[in-house]
Structure formats: structure tokens, C-alpha cells
C-alpha positions, -999 to +999 in steps of 0.1 A: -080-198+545-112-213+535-118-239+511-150-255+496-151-287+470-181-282+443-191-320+434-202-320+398-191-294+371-221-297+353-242-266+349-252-259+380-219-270+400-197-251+374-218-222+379-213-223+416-178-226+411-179-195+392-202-174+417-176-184+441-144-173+426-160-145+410-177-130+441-145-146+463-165-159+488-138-183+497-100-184+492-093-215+476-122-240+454-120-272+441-145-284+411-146-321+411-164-345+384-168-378+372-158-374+340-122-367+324-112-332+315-144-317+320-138-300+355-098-291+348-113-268+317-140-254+334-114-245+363-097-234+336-119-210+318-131-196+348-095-187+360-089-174+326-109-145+339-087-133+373-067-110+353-098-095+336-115-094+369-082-087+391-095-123+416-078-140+441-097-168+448-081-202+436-101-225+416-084-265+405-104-288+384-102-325+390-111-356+381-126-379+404-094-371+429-111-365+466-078-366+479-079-329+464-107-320+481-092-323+516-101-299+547-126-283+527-153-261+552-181-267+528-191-294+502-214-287+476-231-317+462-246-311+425-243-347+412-266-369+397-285-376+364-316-364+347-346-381+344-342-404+312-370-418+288-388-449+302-372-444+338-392-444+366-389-419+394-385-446+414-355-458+395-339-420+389-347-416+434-320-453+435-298-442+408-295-406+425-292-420+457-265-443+454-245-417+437-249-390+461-242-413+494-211-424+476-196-389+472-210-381+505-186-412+520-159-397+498-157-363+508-158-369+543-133-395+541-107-360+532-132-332+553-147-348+582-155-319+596-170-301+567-203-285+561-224-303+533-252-285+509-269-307+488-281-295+452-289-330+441-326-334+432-349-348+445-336-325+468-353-326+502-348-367+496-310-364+485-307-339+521-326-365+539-308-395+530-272-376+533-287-377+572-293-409+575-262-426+561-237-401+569-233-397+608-232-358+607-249-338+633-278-321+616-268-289+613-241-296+593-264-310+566-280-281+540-306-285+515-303-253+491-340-258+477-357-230+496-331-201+486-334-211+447-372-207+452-370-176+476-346-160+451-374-171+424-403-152+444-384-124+448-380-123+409-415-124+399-422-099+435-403-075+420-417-072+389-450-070+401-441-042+425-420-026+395-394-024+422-357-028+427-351-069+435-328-061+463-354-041+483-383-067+482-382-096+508-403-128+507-395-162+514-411-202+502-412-230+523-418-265+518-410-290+493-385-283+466-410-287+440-435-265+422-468-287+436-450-286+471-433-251+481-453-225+494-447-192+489-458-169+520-473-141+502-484-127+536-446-121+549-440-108+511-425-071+518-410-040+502-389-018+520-402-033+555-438-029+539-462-058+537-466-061+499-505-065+503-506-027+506-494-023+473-505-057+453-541-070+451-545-105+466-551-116+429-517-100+417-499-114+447-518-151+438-503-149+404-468-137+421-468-173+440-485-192+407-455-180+387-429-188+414-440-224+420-439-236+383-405-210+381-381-242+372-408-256+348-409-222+327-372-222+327-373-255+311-394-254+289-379-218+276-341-235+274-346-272+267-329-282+302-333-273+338-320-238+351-284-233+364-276-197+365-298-191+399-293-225+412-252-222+409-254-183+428-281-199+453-256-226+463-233-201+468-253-177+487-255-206+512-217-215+513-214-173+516-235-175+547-213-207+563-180-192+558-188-158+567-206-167+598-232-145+581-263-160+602-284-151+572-322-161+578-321-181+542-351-209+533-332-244+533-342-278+533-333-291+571-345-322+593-371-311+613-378-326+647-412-314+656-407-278+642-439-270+622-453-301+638-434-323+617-406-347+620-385-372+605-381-352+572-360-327+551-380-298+539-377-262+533-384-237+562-362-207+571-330-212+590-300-189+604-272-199+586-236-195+598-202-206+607-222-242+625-244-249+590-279-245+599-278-224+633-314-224+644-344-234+623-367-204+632-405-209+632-425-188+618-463-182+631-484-196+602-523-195+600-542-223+598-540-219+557-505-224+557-502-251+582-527-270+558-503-262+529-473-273+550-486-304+563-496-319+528-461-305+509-445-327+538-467-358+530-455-351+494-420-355+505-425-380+530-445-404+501-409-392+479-387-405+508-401-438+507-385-448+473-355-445+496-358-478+512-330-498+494-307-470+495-311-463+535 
């Protein structure tokens, strides 16, 4: 039997939820918030739909109850706020930060041996800091960012190509931010053949210009951040855990010398299976792309140091 906890049944977490009893990826899922009712009808709504759908997969919504959440395999983390009028980014990093370590403490407290993806944003600085406060080995800690953005390129790939999105591969490294991921345009490939072959180097340009302002278009089209591709993203990644899938999926992990940095959380492709992150795999990157790596990770880095009161 396999069980995850979804932390936050806002859009995103609530979406997850659904992708996950939908698609059952896992047996049993528990949507947790901080706010009364809210989780318990989503839960609700969603399993409203097994007959329709003939599911099996268990979904309970609850309120701030961790004690719910216990021996889950994998925790998704979506809480946190939105950036509000007159706040500093500074002040949403503490705010964000002191939310997401305290439901990290929580959940553990009931699945100490669980898995944890972090959708919170900033993301690579939510990931980061759920490694240093938490204690977990470092494969069990998941930053989703890269497969949102991967999933994003292959979107706007696809299109270009005028090709079916499930037979175009591509992946984004980097930060989880549209100045900071990097979307590798020379691994881009339909049907196991480099995309350059079909797409001009200008149309292929505009395929990563597009991808790396992807959330921004999103928000500006529907008033509020994206949560359709986040939510199935997340769940990709819990997919991938549970099934022992070892998927080779973009996340946010702490590197330690891979790509000649250390010491941070940032998107770069991993194997995903039953351990979390199985092995971060390095791919051979010219000197362009190293140049584009190494600043996204001073981005990040210069992000991780509003940290300081929270680590």
C-alpha cells in the first residue's frame, strides 16, 4: 500500500491530489491545509468522481491533523503565500521559510522515513533549506522545478515541430525561474532526432524564449500563477518514487561538486526512483552552457542568502 500527504490544498496541491487519485499513482492520499473545511471538500469533490471514473485510489481531506498523514512514502509540500503588496522578497523568502520548515518538522514527526518534494517557491531555496534543517539524507529531498519547466519546453517544442507532445524530448536546467533555467536546446529531440535538423536555431531560440517566461505568460493570461501543470508535475515526480520508475526527470537537488558547483539546490537531471533522487546524472555541456549554469547558480546562491534567520 502506498500513501503520499499533499501539504496545501491550494491550487496546485489540490491539483496534485487530483492527478494522483485520478491517474492512481498511489493507493491511499491525504490533502492537508491550514485552513478549516477547505481540504475535506476538495477530498470531497474529487472522490465524488470514483464512480464516474470507476478509481480506487483513497483520498481524506484534513485540517491541520499530521497525525493523518502518518507512514506516508512521499510528502508533497505546496505551502506558502504569494507575494503581497509592499512585501519585500526578502520578507515573502522568511515568511515562506518559516512555514515550510515547520510542516517539514511535522510531517516527519508521523513519516520519518518519507520522501519529500518541495513545490513551495522560491523553490530551489524552499529545497535547500528543507536540507539544512531537516536531517534527511539528500536523496530524499526533491525540488519539482525542473519537470514543470521541462514539461513547459516540451509544450512550446512541440508546437514548433507541429508534432505530437509525447514524442518530443527536451529538458531545462537551472534555477526555477524564467531569468535562471536553461533550456538545452541542443539535447531538444523528436523521435531520437536532434530537433536542430528540423527547427532553425532562430525558431529553436524563440522555443527556449517562450519556455523561460512560460509561468509569467500564464499569469498574466489568468490573474494568478499556473496550477494545472505544476499539480501533474508534482505528481509525475511522486509517480517516479513509488514506482521505482528511475525516470531521468529535471529536479532541483543539492549538488556537491556536480556541474562544478556545490552547496546549493538547483535544477539538473536526476534518476528518480524508489530512494528519491537516485543519481544526479551530468550531462556534457559546452562552454555556453556552463557559463549559463554558473551564473543561474549565483542567482540562487544570492536568493539563498535571505535565508540566514531561517537556517
Amino acid at each position: 500500500m502506498s500513501k503520499v500527504t499533499v501539504v496545501g490544498a491550494g491550487n496546485v496541491g489540490a491539483t496534485c491530489a487530483n492527478v494522483l487519485v485520478t491517474c492512481q499513482i498511489a493507493d491511499e492520499v491525504v490533502l492537508l491545509d491550514i485552513k478549516e473545511g477547505v481540504s475535506e471538500g476538495k477530498a470531497m469533490d474529487i472522490m465524488q468522481t470514483a464512480n464516474i471514473l470507476g478509481l480506487q485510489t483513497r483520498l481524506t481531506g484534513v485540517t491541520n491533523d499530521y497525525e493523518k498523514t502518518a507512514d506516508s512514502d512521499v510528502v508533497v509540500i505546496t505551502s506558502g503565500i504569494p507575494r503581497k503588496p509592499g512585501m519585500t522578497r526578502e520578507e515573502l523568502i522568511g515568511v515562506n521559510a518559516g512555514i515550510v520548515k515547520s510542516v517539514t518538522e511535522n510531517v516527519l514527526k508521523y513519516s520519518p522515513n518519507a520522501v519529500i518534494l518541495c513545490v513551495s517557491n522560491p523553490m530551489d531555496t524552499m529545497t535547500y533549506l528543507i536540507h539544512k534543517t531537516s536531517g534527511l539524507p539528500k536523496n530524499r529531498i526533491i525540488g519539482m522545478g525542473g519537470a514543470l519547466d521541462s514539461a513547459r519546453f516540451k509544450y512550446f517544442l512541440s508546437n514548433a515541430l507541429g508534432a505530437n507532445a509525447t514524442e518530443v524530448e527536451g529538458i531545462v536546467i537551472g534555477g526555477h525561474g524564467d531569468t535562471t533555467m536553461i533550456p538545452l536546446t541542443r539535447y531538444a529531440a523528436y523521435r531520437g532526432v536532434p530537433a536542430c535538423n528540423y527547427l532553425s536555431e532562430e525558431v529553436l531560440g524563440k522555443v527556449a524564449a517562450d519556455t523561460m517566461v512560460g509561468g509569467a505568460t500564464l499569469t498574466k493570461l489568468l490573474g494568478t500563477s499556473a496550477w494545472y501543470a505544476p499539480g501533474a508535475a508534482s505528481a509525475q515526480v511522486v509517480g517516479a518514487v513509488l514506482h521505482n520508475q528511475k525516470k531521468l526527470i529535471s529536479c532541483s537537488a543539492l549538488l556537491d561538486g556536480e556541474y562544478g558547483e556545490s552547496d546549493l539546490c538547483i535544477g539538473v537531471p536526476c534518476i528518480i526512483g524508489k530512494n528519491g533522487i537516485e543519481k544526479i546524472v551530468e550531462f556534457d555541456l559546452n562552454d555556453a552552457e556552463k557559463e549559463l549554469f554558473h551564473k543561474s547558480a549565483e542567482a540562487v546562491h544570492k536568493t539563498n542568502a535571505a535565508l540566514a534567520g531561517a537556517l
